[in-house]
C-alpha positions in Angstrom: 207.5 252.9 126.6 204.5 250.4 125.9 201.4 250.9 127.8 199.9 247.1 129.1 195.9 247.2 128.8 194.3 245.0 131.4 190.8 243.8 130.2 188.6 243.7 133.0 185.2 241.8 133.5 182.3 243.8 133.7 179.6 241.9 136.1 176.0 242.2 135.4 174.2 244.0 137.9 170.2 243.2 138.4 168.0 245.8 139.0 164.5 245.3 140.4 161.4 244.3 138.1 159.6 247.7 138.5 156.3 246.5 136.3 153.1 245.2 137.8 152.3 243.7 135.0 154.9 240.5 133.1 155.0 242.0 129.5 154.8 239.9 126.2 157.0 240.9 123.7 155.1 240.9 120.4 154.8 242.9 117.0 151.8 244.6 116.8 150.9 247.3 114.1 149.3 250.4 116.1 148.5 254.2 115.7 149.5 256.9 118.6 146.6 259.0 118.2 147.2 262.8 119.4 146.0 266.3 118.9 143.9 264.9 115.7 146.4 263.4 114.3 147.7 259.6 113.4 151.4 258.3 113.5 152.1 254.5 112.7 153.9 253.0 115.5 154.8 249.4 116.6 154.1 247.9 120.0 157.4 245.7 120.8 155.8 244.5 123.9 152.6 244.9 126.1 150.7 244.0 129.1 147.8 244.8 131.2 149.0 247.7 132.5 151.1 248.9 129.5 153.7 248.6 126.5 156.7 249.4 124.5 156.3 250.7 121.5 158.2 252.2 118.4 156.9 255.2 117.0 158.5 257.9 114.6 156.9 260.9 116.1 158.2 262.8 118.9 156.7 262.1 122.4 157.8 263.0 125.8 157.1 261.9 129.3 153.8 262.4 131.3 152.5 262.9 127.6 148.7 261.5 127.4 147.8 259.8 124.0 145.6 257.3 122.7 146.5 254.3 121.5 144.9 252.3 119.0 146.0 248.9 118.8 145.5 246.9 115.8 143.2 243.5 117.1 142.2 245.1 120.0 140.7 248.9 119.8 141.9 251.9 122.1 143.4 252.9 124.9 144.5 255.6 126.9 148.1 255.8 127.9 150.6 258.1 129.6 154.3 258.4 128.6 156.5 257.2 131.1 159.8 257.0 129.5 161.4 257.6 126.0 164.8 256.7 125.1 167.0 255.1 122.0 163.6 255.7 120.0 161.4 253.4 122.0 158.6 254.5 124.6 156.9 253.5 127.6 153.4 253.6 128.1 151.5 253.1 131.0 147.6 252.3 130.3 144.8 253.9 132.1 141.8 252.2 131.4 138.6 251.6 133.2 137.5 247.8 134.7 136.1 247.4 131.1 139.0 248.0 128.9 141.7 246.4 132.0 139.2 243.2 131.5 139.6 243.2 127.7 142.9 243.9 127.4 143.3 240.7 129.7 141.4 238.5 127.2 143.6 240.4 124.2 146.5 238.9 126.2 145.6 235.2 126.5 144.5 235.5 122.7 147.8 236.4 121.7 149.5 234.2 124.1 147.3 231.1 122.7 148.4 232.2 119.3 152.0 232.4 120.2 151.8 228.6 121.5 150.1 227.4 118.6 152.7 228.8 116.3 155.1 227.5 117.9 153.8 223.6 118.4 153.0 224.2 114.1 149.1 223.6 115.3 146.2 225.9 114.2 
């Protein structure tokens, strides 16, 4: 007896956009700073209101850190997820740092366009 295998299409399903905030990706060197000490980490996107990062230290949700991100200064964040090695942050920043972190964000969106039209 053979068995027949039926391949069947899997359908993509779209689930709400939960952010307030459209996120950039980018590559940004940064430092999770926490408990007095410094781990290396990479932000693989950000906005106002947060970012994705990798980092190779262990942090877990509703965890508050500080986040010092190359180009821009500090922050304070909470964990809001973790998984495959990436985390979530959510900032929480005063109308200072919010305003700055704007201005961070047309920076590196101006530089983005600019590299890619080859003009400096």
């Amino acid at each position: 007896m053979t068995a027949t295998v039926k391949t069947v299409g899997a359908t993509a399903v779209g689930f709400p956009e939960r952010r307030r905030s459209l996120r950039q990706p980018c590559n940004i060197k940064a430092c999770v700073v926490q408990c007095g000490f410094e781990y290396a980490c990479v932000l693989t996107n950000i906005s106002a209101g947060g970012a994705c990062l990798i980092s190779p230290c262990l942090l877990e949700k509703m965890q508050l850190l500080r986040l010092e991100i190359a180009g821009f200064g500090g922050v304070t964040a909470v964990v809001r997820w973790t998984e495959a090695g990436e985390t979530g942050v959510e900032f929480h920043s005063d109308a200072d740092t919010a305003s700055r972190l704007e201005d961070f964000l047309e920076r590196m969106a101006a530089q983005a366009a600019m590299a890619q039209t080859g003009t400096c």
